[in-house]
C-alpha positions in Angstrom: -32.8 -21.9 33.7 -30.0 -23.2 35.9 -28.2 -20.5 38.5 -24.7 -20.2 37.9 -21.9 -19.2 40.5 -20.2 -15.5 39.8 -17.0 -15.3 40.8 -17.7 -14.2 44.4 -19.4 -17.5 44.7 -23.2 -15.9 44.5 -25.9 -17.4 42.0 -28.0 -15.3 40.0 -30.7 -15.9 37.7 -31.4 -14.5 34.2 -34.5 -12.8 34.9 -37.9 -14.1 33.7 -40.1 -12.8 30.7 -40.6 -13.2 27.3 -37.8 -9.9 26.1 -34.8 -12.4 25.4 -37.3 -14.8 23.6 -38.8 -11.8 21.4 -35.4 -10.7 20.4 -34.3 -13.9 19.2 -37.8 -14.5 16.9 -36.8 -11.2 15.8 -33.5 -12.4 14.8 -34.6 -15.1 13.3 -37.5 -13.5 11.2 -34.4 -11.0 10.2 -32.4 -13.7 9.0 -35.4 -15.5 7.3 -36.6 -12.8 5.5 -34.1 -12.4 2.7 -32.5 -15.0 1.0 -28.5 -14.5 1.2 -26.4 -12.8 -1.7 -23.3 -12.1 -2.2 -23.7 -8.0 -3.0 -20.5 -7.7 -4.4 -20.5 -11.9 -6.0 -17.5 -13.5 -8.2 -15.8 -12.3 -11.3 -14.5 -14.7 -13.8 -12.0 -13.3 -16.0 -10.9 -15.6 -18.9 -10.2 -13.2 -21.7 -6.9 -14.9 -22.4 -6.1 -17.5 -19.4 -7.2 -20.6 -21.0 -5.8 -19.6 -24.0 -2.3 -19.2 -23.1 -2.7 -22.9 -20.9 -4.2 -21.2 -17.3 -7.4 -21.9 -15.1 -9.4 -19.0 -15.2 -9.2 -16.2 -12.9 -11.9 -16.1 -9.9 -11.9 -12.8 -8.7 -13.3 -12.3 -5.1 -15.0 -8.9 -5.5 -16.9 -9.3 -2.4 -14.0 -9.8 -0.6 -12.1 -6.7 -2.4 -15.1 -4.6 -1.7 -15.5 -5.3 2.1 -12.0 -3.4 2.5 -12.0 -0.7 0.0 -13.9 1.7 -1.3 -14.7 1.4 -4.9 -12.5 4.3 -6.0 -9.3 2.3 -5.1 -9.5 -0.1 -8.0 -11.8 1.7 -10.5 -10.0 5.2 -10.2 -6.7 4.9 -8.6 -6.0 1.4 -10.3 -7.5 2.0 -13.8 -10.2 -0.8 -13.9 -12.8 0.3 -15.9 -16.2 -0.9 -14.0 -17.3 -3.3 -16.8 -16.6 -7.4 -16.9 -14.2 -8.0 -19.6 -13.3 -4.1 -20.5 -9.8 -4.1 -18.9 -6.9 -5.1 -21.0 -4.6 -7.0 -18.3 -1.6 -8.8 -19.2 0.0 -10.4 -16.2 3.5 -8.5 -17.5 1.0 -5.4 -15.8 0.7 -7.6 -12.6 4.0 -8.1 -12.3 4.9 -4.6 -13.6 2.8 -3.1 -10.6 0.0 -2.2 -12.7 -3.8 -3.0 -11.7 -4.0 -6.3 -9.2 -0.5 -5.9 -9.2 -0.5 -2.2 -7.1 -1.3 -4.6 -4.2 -0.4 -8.3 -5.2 3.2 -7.9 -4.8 4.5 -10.0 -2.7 4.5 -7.4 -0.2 1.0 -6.1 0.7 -0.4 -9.5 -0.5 0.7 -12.3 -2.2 2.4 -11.9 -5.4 2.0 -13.5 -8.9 4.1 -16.5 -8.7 0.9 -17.8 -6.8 -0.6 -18.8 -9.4 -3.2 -21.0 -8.4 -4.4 -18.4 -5.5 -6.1 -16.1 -8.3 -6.6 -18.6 -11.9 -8.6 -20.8 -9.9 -11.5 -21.6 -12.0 -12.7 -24.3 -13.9 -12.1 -24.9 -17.7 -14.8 -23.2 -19.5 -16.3 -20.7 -17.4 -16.8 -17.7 -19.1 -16.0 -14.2 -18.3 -18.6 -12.5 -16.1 -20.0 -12.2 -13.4 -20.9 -15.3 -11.1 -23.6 -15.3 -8.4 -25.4 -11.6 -7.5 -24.8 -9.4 -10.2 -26.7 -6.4 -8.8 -23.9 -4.2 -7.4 -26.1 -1.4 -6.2 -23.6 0.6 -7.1 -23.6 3.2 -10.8 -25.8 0.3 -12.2 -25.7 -3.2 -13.7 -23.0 -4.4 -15.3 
């Protein structure tokens, strides 16, 4: 390994052994080991969308879940914690109501983003897309 100049203008060397080599096989072996999952994965809502002429709705649960706890949405907000149980009309949205508490053009963006939210493709159906174990109260 190459001695590098600190700052002063002295070279040191990483010291020898095998420590730095073990920790990155364990790394490695960590990272091997599982296959990757999204814990939290996808929600396709398209209980009315395509019917009244929009792309269905991808919801980002994984994203949503990485920054709140699950009582924000499921108790504070309403949503019931079942795919396709919640009646949501985007008059709610806009109204304040469910995605609408925090997509407001204020906190985050609002509805007339459209595309930012009904960003599906034609015919995917409502549920849940990618890993569906939540290991949260149970499967859905």
């Amino acid at each position: 390994m190459p001695a590098n100049p600190d700052i002063n203008g002295e070279t040191h060397r990483a010291p020898q052994g095998r420590t730095g080599l073990k920790k990155l096989l364990l790394v490695l072996l960590l990272c091997l080991s599982a296959p990757a999952a999204a814990e939290y994965a996808d929600v396709v809502l398209n209980k009315r969308s395509e019917a009244a002429g929009m792309p269905p709705v991808i919801f980002q649960h994984w994203f949503h879940r990485e920054r709140f706890r699950c009582k924000v949405c499921h108790s504070e907000l309403g949503f019931q914690m079942r795919v396709g149980a919640n009646d949501v009309l985007m008059t709610d949205i806009i109204d304040g109501k469910f995605c609408g508490a925090c997509h407001n053009g204020s906190l985050a963006w609002g509805p007339e983003n459209c595309e930012l939210c009904h960003s599906g493709l034609p015919g995917l159906k409502t549920g849940i897309r990618g890993d569906a174990e939540t290991r949260g109260p149970g499967r859905w």
